[in-house]
C-alpha positions as CSV (number, residue, x, y, z in Angstrom):
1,X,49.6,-34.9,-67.0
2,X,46.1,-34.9,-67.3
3,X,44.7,-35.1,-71.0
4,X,42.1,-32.6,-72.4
5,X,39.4,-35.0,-72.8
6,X,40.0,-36.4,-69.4
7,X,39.3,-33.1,-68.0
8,X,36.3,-32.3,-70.2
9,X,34.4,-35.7,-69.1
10,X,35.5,-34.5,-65.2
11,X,34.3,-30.9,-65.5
12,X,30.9,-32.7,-67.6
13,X,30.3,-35.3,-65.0
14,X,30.9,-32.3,-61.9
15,X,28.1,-30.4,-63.6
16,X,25.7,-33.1,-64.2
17,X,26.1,-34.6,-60.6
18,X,22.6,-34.5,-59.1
19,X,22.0,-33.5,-55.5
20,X,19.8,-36.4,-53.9
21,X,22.1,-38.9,-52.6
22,X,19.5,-41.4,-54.4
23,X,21.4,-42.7,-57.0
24,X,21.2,-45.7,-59.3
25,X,21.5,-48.9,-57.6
26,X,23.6,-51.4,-59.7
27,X,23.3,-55.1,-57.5
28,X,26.4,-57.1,-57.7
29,X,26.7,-61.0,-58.7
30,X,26.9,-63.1,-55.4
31,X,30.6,-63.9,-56.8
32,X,32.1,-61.0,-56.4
33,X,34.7,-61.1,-54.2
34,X,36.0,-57.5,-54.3
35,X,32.7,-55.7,-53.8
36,X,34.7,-52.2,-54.2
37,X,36.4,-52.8,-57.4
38,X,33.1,-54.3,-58.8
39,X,30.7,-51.0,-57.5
40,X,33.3,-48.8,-59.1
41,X,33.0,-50.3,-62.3
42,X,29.4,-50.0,-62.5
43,X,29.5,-46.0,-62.2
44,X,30.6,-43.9,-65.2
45,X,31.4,-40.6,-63.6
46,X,34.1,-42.2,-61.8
47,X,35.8,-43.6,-64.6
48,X,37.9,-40.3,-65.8
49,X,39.9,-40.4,-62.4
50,X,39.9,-44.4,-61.9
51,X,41.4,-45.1,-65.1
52,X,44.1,-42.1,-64.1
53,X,44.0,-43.5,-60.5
54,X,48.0,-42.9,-60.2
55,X,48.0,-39.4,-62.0
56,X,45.1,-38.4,-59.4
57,X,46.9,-39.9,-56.7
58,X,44.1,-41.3,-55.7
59,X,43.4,-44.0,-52.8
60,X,39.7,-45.3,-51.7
61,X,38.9,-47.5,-48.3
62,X,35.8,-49.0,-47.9
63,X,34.9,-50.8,-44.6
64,X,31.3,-52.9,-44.7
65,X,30.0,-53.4,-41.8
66,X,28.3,-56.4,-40.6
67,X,26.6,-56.7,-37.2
68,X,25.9,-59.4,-35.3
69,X,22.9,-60.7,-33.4
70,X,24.2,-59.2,-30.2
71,X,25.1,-55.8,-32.5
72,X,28.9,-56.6,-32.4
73,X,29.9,-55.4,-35.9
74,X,32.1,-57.2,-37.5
75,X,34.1,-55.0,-40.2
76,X,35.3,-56.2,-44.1
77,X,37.8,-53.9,-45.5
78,X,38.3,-53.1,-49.2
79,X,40.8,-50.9,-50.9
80,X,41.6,-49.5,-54.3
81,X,44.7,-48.1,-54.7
82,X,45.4,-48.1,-51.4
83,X,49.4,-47.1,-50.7
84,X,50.7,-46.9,-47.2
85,X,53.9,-45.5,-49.2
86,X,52.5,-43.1,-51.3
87,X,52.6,-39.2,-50.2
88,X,49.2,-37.4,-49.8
89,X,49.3,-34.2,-48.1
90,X,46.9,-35.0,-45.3
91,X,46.2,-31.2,-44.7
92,X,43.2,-31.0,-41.9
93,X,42.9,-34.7,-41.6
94,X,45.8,-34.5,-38.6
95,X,43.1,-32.4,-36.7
96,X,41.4,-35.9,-35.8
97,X,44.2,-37.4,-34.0
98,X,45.0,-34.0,-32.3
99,X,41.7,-34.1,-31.1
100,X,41.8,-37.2,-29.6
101,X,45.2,-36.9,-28.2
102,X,44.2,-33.6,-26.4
103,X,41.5,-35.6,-24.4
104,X,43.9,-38.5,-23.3
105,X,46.2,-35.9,-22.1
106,X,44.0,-34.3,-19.8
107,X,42.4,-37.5,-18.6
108,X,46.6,-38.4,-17.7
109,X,47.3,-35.2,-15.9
110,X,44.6,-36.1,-13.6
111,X,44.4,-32.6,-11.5
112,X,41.1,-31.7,-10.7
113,X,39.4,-28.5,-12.7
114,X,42.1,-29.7,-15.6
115,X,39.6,-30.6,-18.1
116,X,38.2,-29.7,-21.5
117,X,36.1,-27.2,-20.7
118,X,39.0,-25.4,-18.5
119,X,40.3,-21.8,-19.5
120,X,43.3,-22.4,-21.2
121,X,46.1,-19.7,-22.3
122,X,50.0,-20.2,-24.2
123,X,52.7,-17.8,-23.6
124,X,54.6,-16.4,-26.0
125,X,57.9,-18.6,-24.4
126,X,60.1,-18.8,-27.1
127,X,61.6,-15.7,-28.5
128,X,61.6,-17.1,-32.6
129,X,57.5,-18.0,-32.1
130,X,54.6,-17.5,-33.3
131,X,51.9,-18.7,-32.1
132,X,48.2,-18.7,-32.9
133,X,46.6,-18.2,-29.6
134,X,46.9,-14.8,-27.9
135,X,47.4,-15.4,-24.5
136,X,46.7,-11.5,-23.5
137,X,43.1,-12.5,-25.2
138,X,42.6,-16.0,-24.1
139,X,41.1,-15.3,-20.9
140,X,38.6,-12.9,-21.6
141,X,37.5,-15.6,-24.6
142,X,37.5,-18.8,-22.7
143,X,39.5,-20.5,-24.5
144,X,39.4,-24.3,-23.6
145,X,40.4,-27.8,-25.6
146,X,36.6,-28.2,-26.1
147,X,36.5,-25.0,-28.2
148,X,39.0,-26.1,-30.3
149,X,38.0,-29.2,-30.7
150,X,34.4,-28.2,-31.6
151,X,36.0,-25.5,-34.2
152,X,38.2,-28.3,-35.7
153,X,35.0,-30.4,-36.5
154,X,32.6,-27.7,-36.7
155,X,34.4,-25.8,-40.0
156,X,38.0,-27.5,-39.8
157,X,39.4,-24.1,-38.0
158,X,43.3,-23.9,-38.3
159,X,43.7,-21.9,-35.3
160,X,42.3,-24.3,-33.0
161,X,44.5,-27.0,-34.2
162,X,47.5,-24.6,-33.1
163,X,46.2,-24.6,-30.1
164,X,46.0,-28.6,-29.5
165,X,49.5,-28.2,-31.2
166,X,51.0,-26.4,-28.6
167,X,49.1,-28.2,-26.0
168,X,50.4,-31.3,-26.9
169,X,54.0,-30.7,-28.3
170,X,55.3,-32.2,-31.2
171,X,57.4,-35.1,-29.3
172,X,54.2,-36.3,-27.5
173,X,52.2,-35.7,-30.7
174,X,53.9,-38.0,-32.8
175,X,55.0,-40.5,-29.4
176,X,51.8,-41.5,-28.6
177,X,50.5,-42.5,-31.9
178,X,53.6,-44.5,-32.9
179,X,52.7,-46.1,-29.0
180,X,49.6,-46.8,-30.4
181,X,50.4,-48.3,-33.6
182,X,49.8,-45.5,-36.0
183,X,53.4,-45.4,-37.6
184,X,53.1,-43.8,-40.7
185,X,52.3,-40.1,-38.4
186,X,54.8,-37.6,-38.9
187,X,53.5,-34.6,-37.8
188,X,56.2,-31.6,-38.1
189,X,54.3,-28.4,-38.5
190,X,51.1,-26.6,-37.4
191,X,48.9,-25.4,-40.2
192,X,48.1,-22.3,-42.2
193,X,51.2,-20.8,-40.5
194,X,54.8,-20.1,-42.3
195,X,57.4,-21.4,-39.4
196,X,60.8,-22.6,-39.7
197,X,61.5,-26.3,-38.5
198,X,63.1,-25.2,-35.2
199,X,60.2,-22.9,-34.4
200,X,58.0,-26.0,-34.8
201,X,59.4,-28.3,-32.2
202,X,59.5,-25.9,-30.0
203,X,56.1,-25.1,-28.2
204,X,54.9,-22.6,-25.9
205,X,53.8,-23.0,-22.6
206,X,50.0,-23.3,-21.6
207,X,48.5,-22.7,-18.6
208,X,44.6,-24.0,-17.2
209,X,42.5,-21.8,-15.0
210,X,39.2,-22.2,-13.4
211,X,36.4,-20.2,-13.5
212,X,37.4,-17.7,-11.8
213,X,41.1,-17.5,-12.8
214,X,43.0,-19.3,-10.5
215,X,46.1,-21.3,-11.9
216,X,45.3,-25.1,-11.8
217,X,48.1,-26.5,-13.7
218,X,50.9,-25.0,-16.1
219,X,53.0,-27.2,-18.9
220,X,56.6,-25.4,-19.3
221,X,57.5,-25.2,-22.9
222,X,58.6,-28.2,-25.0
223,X,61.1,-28.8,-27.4
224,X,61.5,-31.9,-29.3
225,X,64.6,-33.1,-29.8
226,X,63.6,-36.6,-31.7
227,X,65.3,-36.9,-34.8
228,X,62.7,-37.3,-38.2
229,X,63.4,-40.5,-40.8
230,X,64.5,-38.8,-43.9
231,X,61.7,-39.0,-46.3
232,X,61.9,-38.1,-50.5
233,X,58.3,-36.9,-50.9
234,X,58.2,-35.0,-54.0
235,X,55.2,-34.0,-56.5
236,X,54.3,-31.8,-59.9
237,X,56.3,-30.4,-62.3
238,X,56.8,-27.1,-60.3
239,X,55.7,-24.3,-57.6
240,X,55.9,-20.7,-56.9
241,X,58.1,-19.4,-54.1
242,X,58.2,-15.4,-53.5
243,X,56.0,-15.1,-56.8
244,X,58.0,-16.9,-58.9
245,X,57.9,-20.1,-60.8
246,X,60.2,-23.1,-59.8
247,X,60.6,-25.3,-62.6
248,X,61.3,-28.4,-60.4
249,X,58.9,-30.7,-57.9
250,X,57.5,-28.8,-54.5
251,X,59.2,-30.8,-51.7
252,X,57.0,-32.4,-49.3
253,X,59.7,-34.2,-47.1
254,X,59.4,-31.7,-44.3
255,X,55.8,-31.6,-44.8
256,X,53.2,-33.5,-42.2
257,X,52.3,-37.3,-43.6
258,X,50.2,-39.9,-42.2
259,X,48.6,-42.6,-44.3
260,X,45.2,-43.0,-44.9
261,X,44.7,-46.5,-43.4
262,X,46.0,-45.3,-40.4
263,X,43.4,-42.2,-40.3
264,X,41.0,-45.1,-41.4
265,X,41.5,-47.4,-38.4
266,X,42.3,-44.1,-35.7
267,X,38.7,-43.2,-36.8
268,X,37.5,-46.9,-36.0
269,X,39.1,-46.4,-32.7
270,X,36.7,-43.5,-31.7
271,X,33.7,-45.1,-33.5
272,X,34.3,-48.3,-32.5
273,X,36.8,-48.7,-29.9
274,X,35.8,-51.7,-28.3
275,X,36.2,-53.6,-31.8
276,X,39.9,-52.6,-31.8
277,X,42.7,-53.6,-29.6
278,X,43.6,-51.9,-26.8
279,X,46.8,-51.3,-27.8
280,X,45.1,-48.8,-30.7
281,X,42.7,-47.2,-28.4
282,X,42.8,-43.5,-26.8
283,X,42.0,-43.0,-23.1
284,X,38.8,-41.1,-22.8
285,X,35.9,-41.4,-20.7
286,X,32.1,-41.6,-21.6
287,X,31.4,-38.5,-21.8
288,X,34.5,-37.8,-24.1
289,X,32.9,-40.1,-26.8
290,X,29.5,-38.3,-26.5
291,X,31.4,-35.0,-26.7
292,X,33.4,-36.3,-29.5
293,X,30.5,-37.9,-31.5
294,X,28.3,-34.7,-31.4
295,X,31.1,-32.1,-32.9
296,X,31.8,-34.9,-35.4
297,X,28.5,-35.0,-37.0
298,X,26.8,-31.9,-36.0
299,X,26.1,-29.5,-39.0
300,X,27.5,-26.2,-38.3
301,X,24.5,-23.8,-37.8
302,X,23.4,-26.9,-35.0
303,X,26.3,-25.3,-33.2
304,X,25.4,-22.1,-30.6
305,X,28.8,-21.2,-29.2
306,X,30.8,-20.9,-31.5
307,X,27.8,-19.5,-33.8
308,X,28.2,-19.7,-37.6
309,X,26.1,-18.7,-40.3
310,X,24.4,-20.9,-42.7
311,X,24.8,-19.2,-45.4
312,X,29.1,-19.0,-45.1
313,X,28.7,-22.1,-43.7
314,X,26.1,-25.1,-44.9
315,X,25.5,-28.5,-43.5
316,X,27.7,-30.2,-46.2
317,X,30.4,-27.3,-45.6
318,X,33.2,-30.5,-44.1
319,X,31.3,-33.5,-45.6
320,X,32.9,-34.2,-48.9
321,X,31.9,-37.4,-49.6
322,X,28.3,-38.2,-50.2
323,X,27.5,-34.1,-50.3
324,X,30.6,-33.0,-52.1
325,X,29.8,-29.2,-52.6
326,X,26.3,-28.7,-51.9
327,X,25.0,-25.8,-50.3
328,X,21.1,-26.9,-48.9
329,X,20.3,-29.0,-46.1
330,X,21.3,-32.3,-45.3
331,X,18.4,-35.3,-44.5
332,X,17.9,-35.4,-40.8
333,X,17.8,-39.2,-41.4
334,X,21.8,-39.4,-42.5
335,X,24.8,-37.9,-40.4
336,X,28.4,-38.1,-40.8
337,X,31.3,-38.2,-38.2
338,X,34.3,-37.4,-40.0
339,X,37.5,-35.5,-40.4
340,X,38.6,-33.5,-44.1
341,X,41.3,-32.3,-45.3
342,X,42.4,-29.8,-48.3
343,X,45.6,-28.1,-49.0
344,X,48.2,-27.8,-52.0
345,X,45.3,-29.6,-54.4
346,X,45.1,-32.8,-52.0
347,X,41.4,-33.4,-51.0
348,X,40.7,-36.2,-48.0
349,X,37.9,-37.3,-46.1
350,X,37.8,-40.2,-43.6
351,X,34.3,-40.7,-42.4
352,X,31.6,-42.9,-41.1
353,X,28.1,-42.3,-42.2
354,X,24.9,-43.6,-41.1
355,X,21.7,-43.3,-42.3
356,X,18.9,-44.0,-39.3
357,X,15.8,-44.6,-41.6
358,X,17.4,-47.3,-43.5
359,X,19.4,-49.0,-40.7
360,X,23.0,-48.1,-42.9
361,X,26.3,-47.9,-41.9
362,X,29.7,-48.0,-43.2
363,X,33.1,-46.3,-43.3
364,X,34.3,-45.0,-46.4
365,X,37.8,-42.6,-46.7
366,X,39.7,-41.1,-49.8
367,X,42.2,-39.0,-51.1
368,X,42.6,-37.5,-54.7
369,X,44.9,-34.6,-56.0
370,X,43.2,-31.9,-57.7
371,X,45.8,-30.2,-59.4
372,X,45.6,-30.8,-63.1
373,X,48.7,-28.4,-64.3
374,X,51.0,-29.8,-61.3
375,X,51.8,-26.5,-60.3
376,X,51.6,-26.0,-56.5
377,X,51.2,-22.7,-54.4
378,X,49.3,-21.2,-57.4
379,X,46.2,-21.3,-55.5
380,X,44.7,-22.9,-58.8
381,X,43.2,-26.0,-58.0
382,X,40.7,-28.3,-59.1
383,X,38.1,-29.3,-56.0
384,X,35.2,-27.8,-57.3
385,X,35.5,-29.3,-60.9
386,X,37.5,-32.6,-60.4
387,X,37.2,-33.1,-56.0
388,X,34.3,-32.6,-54.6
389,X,32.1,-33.6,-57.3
390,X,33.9,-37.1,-57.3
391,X,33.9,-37.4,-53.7
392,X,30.4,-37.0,-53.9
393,X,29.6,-39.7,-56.5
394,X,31.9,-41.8,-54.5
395,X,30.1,-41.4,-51.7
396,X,26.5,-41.7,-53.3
397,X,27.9,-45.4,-55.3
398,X,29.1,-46.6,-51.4
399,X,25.7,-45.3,-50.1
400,X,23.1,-46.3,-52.6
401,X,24.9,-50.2,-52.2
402,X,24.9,-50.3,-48.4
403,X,21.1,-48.7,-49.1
404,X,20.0,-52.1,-50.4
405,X,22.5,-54.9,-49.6
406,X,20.8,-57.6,-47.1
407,X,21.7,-57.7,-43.5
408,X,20.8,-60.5,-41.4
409,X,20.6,-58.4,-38.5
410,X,19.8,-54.7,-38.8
411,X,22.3,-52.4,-36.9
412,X,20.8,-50.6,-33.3
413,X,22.2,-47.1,-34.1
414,X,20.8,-45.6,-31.1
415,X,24.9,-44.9,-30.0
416,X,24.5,-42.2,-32.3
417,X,21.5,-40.3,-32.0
418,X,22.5,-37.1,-30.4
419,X,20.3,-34.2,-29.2
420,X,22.1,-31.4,-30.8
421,X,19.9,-28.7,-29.7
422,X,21.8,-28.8,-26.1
């Protein structure tokens, strides 16, 4: 339970955040050893949800980057808190993998036309399903992987990831990470949609076109027959089913997991995938990266098909840490490529961030639980008071250290400087 005045000095500390991401630098003794646990001491409006660091179940990863004189960066992980065990709900975060996943699919079916910006439609194969994407409408809207995938960085669309869901199946889904190394994913379910476990392995068939309509390849539905590892995930003190209260902890054993070192390192894999081994890597081509780079970072009013409006949607609108909940622009100087998450009072962000001026890099992800009265599916949450604004701090603390720590060999970002007017 959270206490009164641990609340109070969260809600204070939300209010009083500033929005530059300017602020005070505390240097660190040579000595220090854990550079993490010693920058989190230094900053007070951290402290409420540190010193509660299990009741928020939260988990921090920090990755400094080091470059070398031929620009090979060289990578020093620290963690507080960090669990593989522990359950976080990892909500949107499954959308990176998804992402990836769908581009090593296509690069495997190797049929010419079958791409990412091919038409692509699901049928409505199994009698029990429901399914996000309306094939009768598909055509007419051109939907391809590289829509979704741009709506799944863009502004984290759920839709989309239905899409990639049924694209990939849930066998392959979960297959080809555990091929890769990334154990901990267990992906059962597609999001923002009530479906029973059946209905979830089962996926619908999908169909590519070209341009003009013809049929260039068609996957037959899937079902996975893979059995799941039991799991006793469990959290709070109660939830609401059918409008009323449940006096016992919301289940989370059939619920999607994946811990966040492995979203940490499957994000290293597209940032950096040369500087991981090739067992962790994903199959995609040059252009991939550079499609996959853009749609990470860019802000979404940079974006001209889909369109979104600034005002629904600001620059910070999926870049929790170092922006938290702001609604102005972000410097041109600093981009993120990263993947959020937010559901059931769990809020997640694995990113990278760079900031061109200064020559600064680093990777820094996190989960916290916002849900100070335990209760879930009581859509009463605490990301704007308790969330966002320490995801922000966070991010600021990481930033303003990396701002002014010595390299002896400044980064050459130039990888990711993208012309997002295209």
């Amino acid at each position: 339970m959270f206490s009164k005045l641990t609340l109070l000095l969260i809600i204070i500390v939300g209010c009083i955040s500033c929005s530059s991401v300017n602020k005070t630098y505390h240097p660190l003794n040579a000595s220090d050893t854990n550079v993490l646990d010693s920058l989190l001491a230094t900053d007070a409006a951290l402290q409420p949800i540190l010193l509660q660091k299990d009741v928020f179940d939260l988990q921090i990863i920090y990755t400094k980057i080091d470059r070398d004189a031929n620009n090979k960066p060289h990578f020093t992980d620290y963690t507080f808190n960090e669990n593989p065990q522990a359950y976080f709900y990892p909500a949107s975060t499954v959308k990176l993998p998804a992402a990836l996943l769908a581009l090593e699919k296509l690069n495997e079916i190797k049929i010419p036309g079958v791409e990412k910006y091919a038409m692509m439609t699901a049928d409505n194969s199994y009698a029990r399903q429901e399914i996000g994407l309306d094939s009768s409408k598909a055509k007419d809207a051109q939907v391809s992987v590289a829509d979704c995938i741009k709506k799944i960085f863009l502004v984290s669309d759920n839709d989309a990831f239905n899409h990639l869901y049924d694209f990939l199946g849930q066998d392959y889904f979960n297959r080809q990470l555990h091929r890769k190394g990334y154990e901990t994913a267990d992906i059962r379910h597609r999001l923002n949609i009530s479906l029973t476990e059946d209905q979830n392995r089962n996926t619908n068939a999908v169909s590519f076109y070209d341009s003009v309509g013809k049929l260039l390849y068609q996957q037959q539905p899937q079902y996975n027959t893979s059995t799941f590892i039991k799991r006793n995930n469990k959290a709070g003190k109660g939830f609401y089913r059918d409008g009323e209260l449940i006096n016992e902890p919301f289940d989370f054993s059939e619920k999607n997991k994946f811990s966040l070192y492995d979203l940490h390192n499957i994000l290293r894999a597209v940032i950096f995938p040369k500087a991981v081994p090739k067992k962790q890597r994903f199959n995609l081509t040059s252009e991939d990266y550079q499609f996959l780079y853009k749609y990470m970072s860019a802000k979404p009013r940079e974006s001209k098909s889909p369109y979104y409006d600034s005002s629904q949607y600001p620059d910070a609108y999926c870049k929790f840490l170092l922006f938290g909940a702001e609604k102005g622009t972000m410097p041109e100087n600093i981009r993120i490529f990263n993947k959020i998450g937010d559901a059931y009072g769990f809020l997640t962000d694995v990113a990278y961030i760079v900031d061109f001026e200064n020559n600064v890099e680093f990777m820094l992800s996190a989960t916290v639980l916002c849900n100070s009265d335990r209760i879930f599916n009581d859509d009463k949450y605490d990301y704007d008071t308790v969330g966002l604004p320490f995801m922000k701090n966070l991010g600021q603390l990481i930033y303003g250290y990396e701002k002014h720590r010595h390299r002896k060999y400044l980064p050459d970002l130039s990888k990711f400087k993208i012309n997002y007017k295209d």
